[in-house]
Steps between C-alpha positions, in 0.01 A plus 500: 500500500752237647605660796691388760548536899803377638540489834903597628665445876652804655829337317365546168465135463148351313296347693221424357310592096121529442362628144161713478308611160349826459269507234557779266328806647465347850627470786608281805463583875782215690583454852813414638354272755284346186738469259788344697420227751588504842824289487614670217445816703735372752769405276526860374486614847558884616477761253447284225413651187324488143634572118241547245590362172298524214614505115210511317351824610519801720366478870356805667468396885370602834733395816231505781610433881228416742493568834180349707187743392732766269716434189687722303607457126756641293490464099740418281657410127643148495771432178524861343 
């Protein structure tokens, strides 16, 4: 795949791009915190978000959100 994660402000303005690879058949577990440093972070600020973009093959994802000891995950298509 080329896929990419770009990070927007609450504005909708860019703030930041980072490309992954997932090999065909795989997959890719990512962080937030991992994949975007901490200034970056910043610069996004409050209730930054993340688009998805991938035009080379279909994603199937899992949003997770973690909270201390539990975590709950939703699944998803990405790009019908």
């Amino acid at each position: 795949s080329t896929t990419s994660l770009a990070l927007y402000d609450a504005q909708g303005r860019e703030v930041a791009v980072r490309q992954v690879r997932i090999p065909c058949g795989g997959s890719l577990l990512w962080r937030y915190q991992d994949t975007f440093d901490a200034d970056t972070r910043r610069l996004a600020g409050a209730n930054a978000y993340i688009l998805i973009r991938d035009a080379t093959c279909r994603l199937f994802g899992y949003h997770g959100v973690l909270n201390g000891d539990t975590a709950f995950s939703m699944d998803h298509m990405f790009g019908f």
